[in-house]
N, C-alpha and C positions, 0 to 999 in steps of 0.2 A: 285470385284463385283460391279455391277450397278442398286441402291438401291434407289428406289422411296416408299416414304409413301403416305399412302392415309389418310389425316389427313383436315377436314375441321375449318381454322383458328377461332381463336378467339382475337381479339387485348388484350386483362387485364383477360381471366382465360382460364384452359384449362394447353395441357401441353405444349406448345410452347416453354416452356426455353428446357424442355427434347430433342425436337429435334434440337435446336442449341446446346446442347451439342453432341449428335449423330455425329451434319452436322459437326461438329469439326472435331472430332477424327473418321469419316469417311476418309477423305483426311490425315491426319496422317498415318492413316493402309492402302491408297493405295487404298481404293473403293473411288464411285461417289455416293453422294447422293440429290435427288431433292426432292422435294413436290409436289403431286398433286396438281394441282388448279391454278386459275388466278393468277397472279405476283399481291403482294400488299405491298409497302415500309415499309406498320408500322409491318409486319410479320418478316420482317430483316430476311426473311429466304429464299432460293432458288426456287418459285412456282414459275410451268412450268406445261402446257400440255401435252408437246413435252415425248413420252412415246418411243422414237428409240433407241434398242437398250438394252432395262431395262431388268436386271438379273429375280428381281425378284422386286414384290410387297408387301409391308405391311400396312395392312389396321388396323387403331389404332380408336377405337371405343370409343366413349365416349358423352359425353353431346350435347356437337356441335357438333355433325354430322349429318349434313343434308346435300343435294348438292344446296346449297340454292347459290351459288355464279357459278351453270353449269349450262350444259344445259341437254338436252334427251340425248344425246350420250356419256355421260357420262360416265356408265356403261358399253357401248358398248367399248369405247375406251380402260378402264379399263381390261376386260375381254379378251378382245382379244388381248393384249397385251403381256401376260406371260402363261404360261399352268397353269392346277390348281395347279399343286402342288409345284408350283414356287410363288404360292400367301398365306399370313399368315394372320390370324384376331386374332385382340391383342382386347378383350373386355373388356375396363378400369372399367365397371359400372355395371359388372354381369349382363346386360342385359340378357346374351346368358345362362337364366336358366329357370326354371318354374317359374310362378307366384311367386312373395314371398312378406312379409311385414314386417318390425321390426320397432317397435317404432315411426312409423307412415309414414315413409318411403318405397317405392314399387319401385320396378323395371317394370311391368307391372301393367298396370288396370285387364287387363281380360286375361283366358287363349289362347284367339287367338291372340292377341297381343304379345305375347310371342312365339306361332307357328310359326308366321311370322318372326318373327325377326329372331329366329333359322334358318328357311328356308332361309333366304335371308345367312346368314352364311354358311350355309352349302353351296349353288350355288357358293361360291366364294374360300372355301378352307375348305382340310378335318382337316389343323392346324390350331386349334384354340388355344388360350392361354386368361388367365387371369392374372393379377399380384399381385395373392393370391398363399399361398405354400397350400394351399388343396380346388380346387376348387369344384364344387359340381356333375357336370355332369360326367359322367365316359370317355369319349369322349374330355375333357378339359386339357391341362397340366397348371403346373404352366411358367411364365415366368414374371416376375417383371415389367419388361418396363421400368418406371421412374426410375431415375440415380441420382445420386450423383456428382455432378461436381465440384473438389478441388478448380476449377478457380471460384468459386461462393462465400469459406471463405472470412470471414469480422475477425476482433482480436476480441476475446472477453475482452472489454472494456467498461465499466460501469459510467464513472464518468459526463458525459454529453449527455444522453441519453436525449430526445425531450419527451420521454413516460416512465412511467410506465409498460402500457401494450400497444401492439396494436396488431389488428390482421388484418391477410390481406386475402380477401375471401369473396365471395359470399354467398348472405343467404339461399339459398337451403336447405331445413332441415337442419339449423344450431342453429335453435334458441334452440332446444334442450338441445345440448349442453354450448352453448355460455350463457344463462340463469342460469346454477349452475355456470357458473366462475363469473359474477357476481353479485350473488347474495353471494360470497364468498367475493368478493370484498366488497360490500354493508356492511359486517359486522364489515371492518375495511378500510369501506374509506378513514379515517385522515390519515393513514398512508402508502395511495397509493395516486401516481401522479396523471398526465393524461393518461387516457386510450381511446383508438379510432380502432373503425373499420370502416375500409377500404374496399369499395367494391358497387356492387352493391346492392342496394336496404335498405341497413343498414339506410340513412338518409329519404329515400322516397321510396314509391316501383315503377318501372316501369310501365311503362304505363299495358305492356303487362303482368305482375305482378297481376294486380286485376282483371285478367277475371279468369273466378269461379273454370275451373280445377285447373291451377295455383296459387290460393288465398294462400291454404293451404300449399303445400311447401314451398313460400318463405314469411312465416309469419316475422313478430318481433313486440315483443310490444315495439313499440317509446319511449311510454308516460314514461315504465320501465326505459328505456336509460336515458329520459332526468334526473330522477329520483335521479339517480348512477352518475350520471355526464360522462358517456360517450359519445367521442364525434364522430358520423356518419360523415365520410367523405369518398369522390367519391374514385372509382375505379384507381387503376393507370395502363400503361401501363406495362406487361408482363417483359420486359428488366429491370424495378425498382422495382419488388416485393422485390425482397433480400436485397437492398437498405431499402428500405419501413421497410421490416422484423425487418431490422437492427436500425432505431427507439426508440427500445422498450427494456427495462430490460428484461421484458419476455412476450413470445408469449403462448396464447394456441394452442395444436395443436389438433383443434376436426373436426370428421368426423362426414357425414352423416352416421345415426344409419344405413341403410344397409351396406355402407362400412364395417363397424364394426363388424357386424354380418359374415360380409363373408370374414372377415379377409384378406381385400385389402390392396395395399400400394397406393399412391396419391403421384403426385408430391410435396406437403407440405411436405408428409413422410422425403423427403432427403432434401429437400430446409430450411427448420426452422434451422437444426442443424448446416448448412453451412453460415448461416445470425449471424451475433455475439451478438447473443441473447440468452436466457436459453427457450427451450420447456418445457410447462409442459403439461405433457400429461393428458387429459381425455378419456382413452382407458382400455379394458380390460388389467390387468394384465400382462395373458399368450401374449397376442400377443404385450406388451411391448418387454418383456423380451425375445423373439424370435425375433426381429425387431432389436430392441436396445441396449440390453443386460442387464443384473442381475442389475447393479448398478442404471441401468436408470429406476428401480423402485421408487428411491427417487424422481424422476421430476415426478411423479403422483399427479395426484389433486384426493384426494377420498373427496368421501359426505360430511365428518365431520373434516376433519383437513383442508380442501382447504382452509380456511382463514390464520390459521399459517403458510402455506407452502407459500404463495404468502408471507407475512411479509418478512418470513426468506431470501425467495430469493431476496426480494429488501435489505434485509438485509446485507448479504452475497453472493455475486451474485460470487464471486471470486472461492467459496466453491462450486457451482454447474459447475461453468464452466470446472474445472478440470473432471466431468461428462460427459459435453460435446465434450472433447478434442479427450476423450477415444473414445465414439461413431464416431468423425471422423475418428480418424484415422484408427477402421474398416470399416468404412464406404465405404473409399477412397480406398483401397483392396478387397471390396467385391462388391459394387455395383458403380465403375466408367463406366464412356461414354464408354473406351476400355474396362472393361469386360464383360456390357450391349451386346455390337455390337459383340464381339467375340461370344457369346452364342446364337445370334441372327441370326448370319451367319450359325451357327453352325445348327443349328432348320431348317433354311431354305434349306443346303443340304444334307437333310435327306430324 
């Protein structure tokens, strides 16, 4: 099969490593796979135009998506490419639901803004998917997307770690989250490293950061960081997240409160576990424990023990990593690049 995505690049977030694991073990399994969009070197992935010949198209939705690097015909080229039902929309960001809001987080402003955007999905395929196991529309299936890629392991090894903590991520309703980890920290400073995030807007916000729609998502209070001693540093390139990841004793691994709510996976989902580092989750329980599995309830951070559980893991990092091992190794059986694409091939000819 002859497998183009429609994915508009992001160089440092986004899912870009997911589709160089795809564009892998696409040529392994015998298919061809390209990228919509202009050729750009630091994407190190296959963008082409050139649409002769495509089986079929998968359009992957998510934060950046815009056609901010086409042109007007864009759409046209697209569309007329493949029939409809040879075209799939992977909605990373629940976009494709009504209105909603959790913890200060929204998929849409208003409910025409949510019309439209269905509309504009529906004009391109009646397969939609999210990469939630119960999504909300009745008209929606599950399909995961992000993958797990074994070639991503790092050892888990402990003894000359650069950090503490570090987390790699964008501040998008993050501060949420990121604010109980530490302020957990805060309570037993002495006995944590250095801790650092990585990312946009953690040390300064972007320019395009303080106009007044956007103030409110990618909040942080600085003054807090400087406070805690965390240390805000830039964004890295996409190809050194798991590097980056790899850093740190232990990573949190926290989502925007809508993700959460709607019980999505994210590329951090399978990328933290495969960095040789300990996740600790700031997540609902149940969708640990379906995700992860029963044991990987001890890498929770709740309200009132997050500070012993951070101690114990700089403590004992040996003891959780045996936690870790386990989650890869189903990990690497249930959600690799081959049975992502197997499942995907499979969705498309239906």
């Amino acid at each position: 099969m002859k497998l183009a995505f429609v994915y508009w690049g992001y160089e440092n977030a986004g899912s870009m490593l997911d589709l160089r694991g795809y564009a892998r073990v696409a040529r392994e399994m015998g298919h061809e796979m390209t990228v919509y969009g202009p050729p750009n070197p630091a994407f190190a992935l296959d963008y082409s135009r050139h649409l002769d010949g495509i089986d079929a198209l998968v359009f992957v939705f998510e934060w950046t998506t815009a056609l901010q690097f086409g042109d007007r015909l864009d759409w046209a080229r697209l569309l007329d490419a493949v029939p409809h039902q040879r075209r799939v929309v992977i909605d990373c960001d629940g976009a494709y639901n009504d209105p909603m809001e959790f913890g200060g987080d929204y998929n849409h402003r208003t409910a025409e803004a949510s019309r439209q955007w269905i509309a504009v999905c529906d004009s391109i395929s009646d397969k939609v998917f999210q990469p939630t196991h119960r999504p909300r529309r009745p008209n929606v299936r599950p399909f995961l997307f992000h993958i797990y890629d074994p070639t991503w392991e790092a050892p888990l090894t402990f003894a000359d770690k650069e950090f503490s903590m570090i987390y790699v991520g964008h501040t998008k309703f993050r501060w949420r989250g990121m604010s109980k980890v530490l302020r957990a920290i805060e309570r037993v400073r002495d006995r944590v490293g250095r801790v650092a995030l990585v990312g946009e807007g953690w040390a300064k916000p972007e320019d395009w950061m303080e106009q007044e729609e956007h103030r409110p998502r990618f909040y942080v209070d600085r003054d807090y960081l400087k406070k805690v001693g965390a240390e805000a540093l830039p964004a890295v390139p996409y190809p050194l997240v798991a590097e980056t990841i790899n850093k740190g004793v232990f990573n949190p691994v926290v989502y925007r409160p809508l993700f959460e709510h709607l019980g999505l996976v994210t590329c951090r989902t399978f990328e933290t576990p495969a960095a040789g580092t300990i996740p600790l989750f700031l997540l609902e329980r149940d969708y640990v424990v379906e995700i992860y599995g029963e044991d990987a309830t001890q890498l929770m951070l709740d309200e009132e023990g997050a500070h012993e559980k951070i101690v114990d893991v700089l403590e004992r990092p040996e003891h959780y990593a045996e936690i870790v091992m386990a989650i890869r190794k189903e990990f690497r059986r249930r959600h690799s690049p081959e049975a992502r694409l197997r499942e995907l091939a499979g969705l498309i000819e239906e």
